[in-house]
TORMARVO-95584 format. One line per 4 residues: their letters; for each residue x, y, z of C-alpha. Coordinates in Angstrom, 1 decimal. Layout:
<pts>
A = X Y Z  ...
</pts>
This chain:
<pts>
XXXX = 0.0 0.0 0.0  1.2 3.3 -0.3  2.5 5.5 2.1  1.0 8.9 2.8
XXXX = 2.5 12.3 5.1  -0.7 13.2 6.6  0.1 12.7 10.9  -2.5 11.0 12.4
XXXX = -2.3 10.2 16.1  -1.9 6.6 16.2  -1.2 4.2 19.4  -2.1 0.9 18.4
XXXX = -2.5 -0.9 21.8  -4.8 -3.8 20.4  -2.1 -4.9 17.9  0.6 -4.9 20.7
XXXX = -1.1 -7.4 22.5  0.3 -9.6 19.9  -0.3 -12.4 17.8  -3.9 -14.6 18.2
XXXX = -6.0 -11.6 19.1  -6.0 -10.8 15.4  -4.3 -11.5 11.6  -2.2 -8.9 9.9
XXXX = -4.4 -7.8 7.3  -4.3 -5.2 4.4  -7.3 -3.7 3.3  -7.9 -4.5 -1.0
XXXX = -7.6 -1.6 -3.2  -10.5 -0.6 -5.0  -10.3 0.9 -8.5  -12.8 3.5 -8.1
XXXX = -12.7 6.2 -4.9  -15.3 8.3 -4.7  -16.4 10.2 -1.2  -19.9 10.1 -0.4
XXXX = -19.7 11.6 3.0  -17.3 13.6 5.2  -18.3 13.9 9.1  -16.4 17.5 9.7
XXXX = -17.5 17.5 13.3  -16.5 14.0 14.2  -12.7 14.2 12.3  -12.1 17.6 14.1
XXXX = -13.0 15.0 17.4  -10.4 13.0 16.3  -8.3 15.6 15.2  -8.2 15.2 11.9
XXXX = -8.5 17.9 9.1  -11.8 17.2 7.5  -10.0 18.8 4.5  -7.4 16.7 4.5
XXXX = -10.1 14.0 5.0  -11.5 15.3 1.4  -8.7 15.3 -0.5  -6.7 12.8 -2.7
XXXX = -5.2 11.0 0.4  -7.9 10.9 2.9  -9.8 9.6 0.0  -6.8 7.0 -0.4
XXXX = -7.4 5.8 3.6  -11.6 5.6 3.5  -11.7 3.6 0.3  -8.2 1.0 1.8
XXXX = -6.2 2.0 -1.5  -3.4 3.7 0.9  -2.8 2.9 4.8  -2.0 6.2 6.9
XXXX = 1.7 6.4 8.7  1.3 4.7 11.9  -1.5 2.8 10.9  -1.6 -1.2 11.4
XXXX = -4.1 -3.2 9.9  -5.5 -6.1 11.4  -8.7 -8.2 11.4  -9.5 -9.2 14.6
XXXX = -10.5 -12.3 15.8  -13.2 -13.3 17.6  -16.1 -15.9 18.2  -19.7 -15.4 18.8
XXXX = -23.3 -17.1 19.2  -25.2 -16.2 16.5  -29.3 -16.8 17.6  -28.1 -18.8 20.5
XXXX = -25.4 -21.7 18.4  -21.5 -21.2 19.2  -19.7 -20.4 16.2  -16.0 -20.9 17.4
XXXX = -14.5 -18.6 14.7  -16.0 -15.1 13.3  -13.7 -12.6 13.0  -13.4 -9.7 10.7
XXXX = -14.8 -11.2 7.8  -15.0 -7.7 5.9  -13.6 -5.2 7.7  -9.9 -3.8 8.8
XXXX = -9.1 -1.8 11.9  -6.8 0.5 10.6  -5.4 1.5 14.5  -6.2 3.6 17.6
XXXX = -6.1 7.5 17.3  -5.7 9.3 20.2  -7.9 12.5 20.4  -6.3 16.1 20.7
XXXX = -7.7 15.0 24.4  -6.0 12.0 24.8  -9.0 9.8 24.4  -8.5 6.5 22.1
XXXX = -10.5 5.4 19.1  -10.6 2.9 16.9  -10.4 3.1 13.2  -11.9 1.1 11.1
XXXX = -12.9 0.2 7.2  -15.9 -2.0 6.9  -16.2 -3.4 3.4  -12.7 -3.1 2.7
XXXX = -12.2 -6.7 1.5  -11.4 -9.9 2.5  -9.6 -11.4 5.4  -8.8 -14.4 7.1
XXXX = -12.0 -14.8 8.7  -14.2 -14.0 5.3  -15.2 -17.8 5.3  -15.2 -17.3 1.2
XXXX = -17.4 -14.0 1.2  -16.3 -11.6 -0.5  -15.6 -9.2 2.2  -17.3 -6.2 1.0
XXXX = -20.3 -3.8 1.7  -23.1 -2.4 -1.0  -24.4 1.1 -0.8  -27.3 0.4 1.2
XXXX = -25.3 -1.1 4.7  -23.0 2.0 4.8  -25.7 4.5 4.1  -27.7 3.0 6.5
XXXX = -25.5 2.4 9.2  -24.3 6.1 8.8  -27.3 7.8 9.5  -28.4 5.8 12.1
XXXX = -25.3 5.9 14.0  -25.2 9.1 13.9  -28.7 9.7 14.8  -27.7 7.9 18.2
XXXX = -25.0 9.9 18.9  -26.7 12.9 18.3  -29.6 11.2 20.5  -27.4 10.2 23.7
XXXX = -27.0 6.8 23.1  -23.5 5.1 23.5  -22.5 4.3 20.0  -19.9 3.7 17.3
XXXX = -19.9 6.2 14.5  -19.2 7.0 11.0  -16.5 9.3 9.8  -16.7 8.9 6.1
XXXX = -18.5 6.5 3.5  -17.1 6.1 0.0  -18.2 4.1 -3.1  -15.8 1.8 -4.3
XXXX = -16.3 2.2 -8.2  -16.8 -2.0 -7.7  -20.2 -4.4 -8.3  -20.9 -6.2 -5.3
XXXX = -22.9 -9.3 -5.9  -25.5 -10.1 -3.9  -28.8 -11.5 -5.2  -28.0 -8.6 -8.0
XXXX = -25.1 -6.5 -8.8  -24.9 -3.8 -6.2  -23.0 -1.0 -6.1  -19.9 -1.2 -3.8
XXXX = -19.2 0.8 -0.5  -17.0 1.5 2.2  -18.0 2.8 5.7  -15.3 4.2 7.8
XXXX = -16.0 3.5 11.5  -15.1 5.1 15.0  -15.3 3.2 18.3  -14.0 3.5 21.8
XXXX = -13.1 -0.2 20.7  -14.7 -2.9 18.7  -14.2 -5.5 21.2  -16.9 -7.8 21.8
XXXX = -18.3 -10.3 23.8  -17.4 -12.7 21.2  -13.6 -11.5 21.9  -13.8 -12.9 25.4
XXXX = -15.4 -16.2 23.9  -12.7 -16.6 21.3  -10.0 -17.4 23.6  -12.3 -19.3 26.8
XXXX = -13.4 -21.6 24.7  -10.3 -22.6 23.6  -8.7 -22.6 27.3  -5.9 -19.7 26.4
XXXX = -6.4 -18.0 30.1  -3.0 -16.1 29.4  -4.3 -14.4 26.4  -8.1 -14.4 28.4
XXXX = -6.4 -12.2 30.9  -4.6 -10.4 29.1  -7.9 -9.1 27.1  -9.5 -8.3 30.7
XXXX = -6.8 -6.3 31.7  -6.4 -4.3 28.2  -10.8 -4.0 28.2  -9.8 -2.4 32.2
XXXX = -7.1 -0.2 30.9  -9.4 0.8 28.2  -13.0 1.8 29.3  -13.2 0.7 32.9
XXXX = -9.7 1.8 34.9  -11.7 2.0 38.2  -12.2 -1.5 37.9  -9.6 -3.7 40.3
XXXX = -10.5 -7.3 39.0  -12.3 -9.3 36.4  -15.3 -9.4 38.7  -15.3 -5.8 39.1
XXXX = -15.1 -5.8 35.2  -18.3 -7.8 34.6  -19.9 -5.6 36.9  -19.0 -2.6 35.0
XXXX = -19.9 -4.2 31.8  -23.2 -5.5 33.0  -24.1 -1.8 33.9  -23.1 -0.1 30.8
XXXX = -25.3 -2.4 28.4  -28.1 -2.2 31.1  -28.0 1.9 30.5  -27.7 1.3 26.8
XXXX = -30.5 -0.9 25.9  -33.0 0.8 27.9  -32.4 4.0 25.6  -32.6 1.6 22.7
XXXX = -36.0 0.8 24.3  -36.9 4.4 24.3  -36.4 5.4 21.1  -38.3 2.4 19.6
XXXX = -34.8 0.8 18.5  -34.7 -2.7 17.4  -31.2 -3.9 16.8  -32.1 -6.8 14.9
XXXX = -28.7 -9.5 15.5  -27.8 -9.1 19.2  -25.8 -12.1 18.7  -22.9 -12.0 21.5
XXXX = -20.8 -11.1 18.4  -22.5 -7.6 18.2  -22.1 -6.8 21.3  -19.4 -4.4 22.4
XXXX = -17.7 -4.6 26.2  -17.5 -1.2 25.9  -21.2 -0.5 26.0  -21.2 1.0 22.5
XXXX = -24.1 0.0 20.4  -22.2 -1.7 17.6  -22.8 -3.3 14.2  -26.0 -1.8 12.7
XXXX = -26.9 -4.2 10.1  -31.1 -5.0 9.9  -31.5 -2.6 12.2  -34.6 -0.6 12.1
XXXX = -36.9 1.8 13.8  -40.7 1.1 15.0  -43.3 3.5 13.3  -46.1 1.6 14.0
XXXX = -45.7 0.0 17.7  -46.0 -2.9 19.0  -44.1 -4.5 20.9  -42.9 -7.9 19.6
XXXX = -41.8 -6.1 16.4  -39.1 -7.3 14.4  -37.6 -6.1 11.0  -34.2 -8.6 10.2
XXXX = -35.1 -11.2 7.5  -33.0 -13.6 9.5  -34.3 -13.4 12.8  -37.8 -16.1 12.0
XXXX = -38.9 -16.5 15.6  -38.1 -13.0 17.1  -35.6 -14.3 19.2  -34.7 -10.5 19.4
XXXX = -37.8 -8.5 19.2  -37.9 -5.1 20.6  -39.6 -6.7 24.0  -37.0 -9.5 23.6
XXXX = -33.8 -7.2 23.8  -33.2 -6.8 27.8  -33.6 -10.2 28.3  -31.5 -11.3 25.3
XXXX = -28.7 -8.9 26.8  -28.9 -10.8 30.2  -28.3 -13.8 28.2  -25.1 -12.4 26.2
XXXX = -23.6 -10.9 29.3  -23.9 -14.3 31.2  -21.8 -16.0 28.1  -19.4 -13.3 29.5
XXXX = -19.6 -14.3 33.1  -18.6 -17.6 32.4  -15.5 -16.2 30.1  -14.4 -14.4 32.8
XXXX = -14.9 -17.3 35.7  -11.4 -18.8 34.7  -9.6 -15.4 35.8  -11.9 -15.1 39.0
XXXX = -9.8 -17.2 41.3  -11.6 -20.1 43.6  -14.9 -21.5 41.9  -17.2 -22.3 44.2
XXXX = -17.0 -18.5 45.8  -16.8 -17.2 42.0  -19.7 -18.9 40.1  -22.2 -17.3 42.9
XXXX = -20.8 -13.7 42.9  -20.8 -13.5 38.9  -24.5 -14.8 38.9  -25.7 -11.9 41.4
XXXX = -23.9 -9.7 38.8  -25.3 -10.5 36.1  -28.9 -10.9 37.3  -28.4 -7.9 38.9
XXXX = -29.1 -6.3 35.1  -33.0 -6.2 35.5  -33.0 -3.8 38.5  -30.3 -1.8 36.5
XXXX = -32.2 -2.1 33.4  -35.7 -1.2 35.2  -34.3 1.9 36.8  -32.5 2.7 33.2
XXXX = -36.2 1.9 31.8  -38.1 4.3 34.5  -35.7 6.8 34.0  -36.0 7.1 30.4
XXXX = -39.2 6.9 29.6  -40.3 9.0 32.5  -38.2 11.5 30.8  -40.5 10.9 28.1
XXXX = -43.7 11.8 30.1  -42.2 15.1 31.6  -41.3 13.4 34.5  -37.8 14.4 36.6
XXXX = -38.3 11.9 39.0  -40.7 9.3 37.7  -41.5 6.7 40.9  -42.8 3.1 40.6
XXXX = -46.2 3.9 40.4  -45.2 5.8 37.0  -44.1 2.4 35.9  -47.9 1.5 35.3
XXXX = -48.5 4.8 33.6  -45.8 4.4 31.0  -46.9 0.9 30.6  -50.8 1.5 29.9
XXXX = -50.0 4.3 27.4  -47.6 1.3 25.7  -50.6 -1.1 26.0  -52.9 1.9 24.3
XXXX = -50.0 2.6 21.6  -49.8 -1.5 20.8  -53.3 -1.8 20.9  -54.2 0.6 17.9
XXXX = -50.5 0.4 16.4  -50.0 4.6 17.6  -46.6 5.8 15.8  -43.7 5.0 18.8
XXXX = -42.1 8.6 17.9  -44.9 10.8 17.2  -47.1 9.5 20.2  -44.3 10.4 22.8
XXXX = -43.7 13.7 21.0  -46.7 14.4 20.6  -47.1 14.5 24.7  -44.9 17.5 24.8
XXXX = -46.8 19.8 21.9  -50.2 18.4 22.6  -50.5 15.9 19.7  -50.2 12.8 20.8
XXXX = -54.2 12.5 20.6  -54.1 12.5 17.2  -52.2 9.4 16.6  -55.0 7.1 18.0
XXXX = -57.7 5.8 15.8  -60.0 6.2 19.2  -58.8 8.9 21.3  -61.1 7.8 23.9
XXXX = -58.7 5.6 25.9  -55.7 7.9 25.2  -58.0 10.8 26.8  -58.5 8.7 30.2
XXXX = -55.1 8.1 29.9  -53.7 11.9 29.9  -55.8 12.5 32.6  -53.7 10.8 35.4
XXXX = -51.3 11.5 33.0  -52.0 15.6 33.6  -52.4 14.6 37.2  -48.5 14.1 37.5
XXXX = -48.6 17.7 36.4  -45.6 16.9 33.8  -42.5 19.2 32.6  -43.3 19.5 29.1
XXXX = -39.8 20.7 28.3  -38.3 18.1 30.2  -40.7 15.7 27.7  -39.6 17.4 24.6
XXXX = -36.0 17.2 25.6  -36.4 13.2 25.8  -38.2 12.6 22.4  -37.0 13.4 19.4
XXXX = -38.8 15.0 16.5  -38.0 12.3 14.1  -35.7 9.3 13.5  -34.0 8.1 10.5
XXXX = -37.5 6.1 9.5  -37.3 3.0 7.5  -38.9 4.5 4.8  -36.6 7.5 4.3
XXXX = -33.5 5.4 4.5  -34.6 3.0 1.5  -35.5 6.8 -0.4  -31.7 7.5 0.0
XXXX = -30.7 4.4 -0.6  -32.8 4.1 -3.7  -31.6 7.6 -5.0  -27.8 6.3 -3.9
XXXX = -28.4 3.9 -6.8  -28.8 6.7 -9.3  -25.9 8.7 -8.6  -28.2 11.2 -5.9
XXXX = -26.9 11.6 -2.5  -29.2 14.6 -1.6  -32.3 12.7 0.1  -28.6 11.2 2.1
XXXX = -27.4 14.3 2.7  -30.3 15.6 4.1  -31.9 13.0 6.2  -28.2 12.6 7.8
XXXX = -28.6 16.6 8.4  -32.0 16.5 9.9  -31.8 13.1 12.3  -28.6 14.6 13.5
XXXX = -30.2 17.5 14.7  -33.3 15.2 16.4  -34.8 17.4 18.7  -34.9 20.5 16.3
XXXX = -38.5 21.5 15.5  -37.8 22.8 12.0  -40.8 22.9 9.1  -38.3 22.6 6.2
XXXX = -37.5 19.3 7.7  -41.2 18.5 9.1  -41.6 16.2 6.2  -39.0 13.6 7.6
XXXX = -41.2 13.0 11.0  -44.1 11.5 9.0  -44.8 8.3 9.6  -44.8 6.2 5.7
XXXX = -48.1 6.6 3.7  -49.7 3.2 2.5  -46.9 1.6 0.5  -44.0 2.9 1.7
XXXX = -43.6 0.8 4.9  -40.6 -1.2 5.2  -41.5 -4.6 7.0  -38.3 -6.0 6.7
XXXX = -34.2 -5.1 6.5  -31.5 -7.2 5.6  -27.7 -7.8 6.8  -25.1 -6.3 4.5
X = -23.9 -9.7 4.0
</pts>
């Protein structure tokens, strides 16, 4: 690959813990660059010149035809289960971490091309990403960010000038991607169920040095762990988010909401919805997601147990921790969505308030979004076929005497809807990145009331629902 002068920041402490946690891999040139996307205010983060970002070398490092000084490309290994079956081996089947850069503030972030090729660990795909993945993934991602929620994020997207081949020639893509790290729960798995303790504990200690340096053991660690997810799936919960593949693979120690691949928003809502093609028996549901999280992180506990000393005192601690997660989660869960009602300091009889306006809201399929806007601007009545419930509803609802700016504060105007994402995608395929361009502007700024975006808060008109998203794979 060839070698560039533009400085960027790197420490690459994941590729000094040394062979096994990963396989030297280049990314594969492509023969056509072309930038899509720039974030500005995320490379400034980083401290990189989004010009430089723009121009012919930048270009050169989002598309993998040129590695950055510094930079060390590796696909990292891991293992995961996928729907609840162990698959020993996963890996970086189609993407390259690049290395770490260290913010102007010292903080550390992964780099990283997905779609950049194959790998080791491509099992014979082809290790690339069409359009719609990476346009997807970036304005979703960056709709959480911009919404609160622990994420990883996009700092460029790039076509490739390639045809990817799915069930039809596609039109290639690469996604650039920031994270605090993209170590999973799959990472830990990788080397526990092949007995390496050495390189077991040496991942605990790196994950503690990381994200978790008040941490003084790998019990403390899982305890750390267990409340970051707990925080971050009840926002998922609150913004109608359905991840779609919480396999243990896709989920990251760090607490980051990682790998958005059929991920989707509710309009309608119910609450056993699913969108991902792959997941037949809604294994993970939007209901489904807490308790599918308890599951993953107890795959972790019993990664860790080998590096927690005597068993028999061990095995009982790490359980409490881990089903400690529902109390976590519920006060996560009251928190959030008494946000949503207007409510600084929601108690547990609020629990039953949030849940009968859910009941209403499933009951006649009431928009997630606009309903729980809607309670801060006074139009949540209109998205009910009957208002009649909804009215005896907002009466003990009014009772609470809620903060109406606190409510608007907590739901956002609109979300990158399913509908609107296939309309960029779909105009992606012609050339036209503008619907992109401006649907990335607009859910970036969520909580912005603004007319020449109200257009992107409607809920899909008859025949523009999407019922079902797909993996980029």
């Amino acid at each position: 690959m060839v070698g560039m002068t533009q400085p960027i920041a790197f420490d690459n402490s994941y590729a000094r813990l040394g062979p096994g946690f990963y396989t030297r891999t280049a990314p594969t040139p492509v023969p056509g660059p072309a930038l899509i996307a720039v974030n500005e205010g995320l490379a400034r983060r980083l401290g990189i010149d989004p010009d430089w970002l723009r121009g012919p070398q930048g270009l050169a490092m989002v598309a993998g035809n040129a590695a950055p000084p510094g930079a060390e490309p590796i696909a990292q290994a891991y293992a995961g289960h996928q729907f609840g079956g162990l698959s020993p081996q996963l890996g970086d089947g189609r993407a390259v971490l690049l290395g770490e850069v260290v913010a102007p503030d010292g903080a550390r972030f992964d780099l990283q091309l997905k779609g950049s090729g194959p790998t080791p660990f491509s099992r014979r795909g082809d290790g690339r990403s069409w359009l719609g993945p990476v346009l997807r993934e970036y304005a979703v991602s960056e709709f959480m960010a911009a919404a609160g929620v622990p994420t990883t994020r996009a700092l460029a997207a790039a076509l490739t000038g390639e045809t990817v081949w799915r069930e039809a020639p596609l039109p290639g893509a690469v996604l650039t991607r920031v994270a605090s790290s993209h170590i999973r729960v799959g990472t830990f798995e990788f080397f526990a169920i092949r007995g390496d303790v050495d390189r077991l504990r040496a991942l605990a200690e790196h994950v503690i040095d990381r994200h978790y340096p008040e941490a003084q053991s790998p019990m403390q660690l899982l305890e750390r762990v267990v409340a970051a997810q707990a925080e971050t799936i009840a926002q998922w919960m609150a913004l109608g988010f359905i991840h779609g593949v919480m396999n243990t693979d896709n989920m990251a120690v760090s607490g980051e909401t990682i790998d958005y691949g059929p991920c989707a928003f509710m309009d309608g809502f119910h609450p056993d919805r699913v969108f991902s093609s792959i997941d037949r028996a809604g294994r993970y549901a939007w209901s489904e997601q807490p308790h599918v999280a308890v599951w993953n992180l107890a795959q972790l506990a019993s990664c860790l147990l080998p590096l927690m000393g005597d068993a028999d005192a061990a095995v009982p601690q790490a359980t409490r921790i881990v089903h400690g997660f529902p109390a976590l989660y519920d006060a996560a869960w009251l928190r959030r969505f008494g946000a949503k009602l207007g409510l600084a300091q929601p108690t547990e009889a609020d629990r039953a308030l949030v849940e009968r306006l859910l009941a209403l809201m499933a009951a006649q399929q009431a928009d997630f979004t606009r309903v729980f806007r809607g309670l801060a601007t006074g139009a949540a009545r209109d998205e009910f076929r009957d208002p009649a419930p909804f009215d005896a509803w907002a009466q003990d609802w009014q009772a609470r005497s809620p903060d109406l700016g606190l409510a608007a504060g907590a739901s956002p105007v609109r979300i990158p809807r399913n509908h609107r994402i296939q309309q960029a995608i779909d105009a992606g395929f012609e050339g036209d990145f503008a619907p992109f361009h401006r649907l990335v502007a607009a859910v970036t700024q969520p909580f912005d009331d603004r007319p020449d975006w109200a257009d992107l808060a409607d809920p899909p008109a008859p025949g523009q629902e999407v019922r079902v998203t797909y993996c980029g794979t």
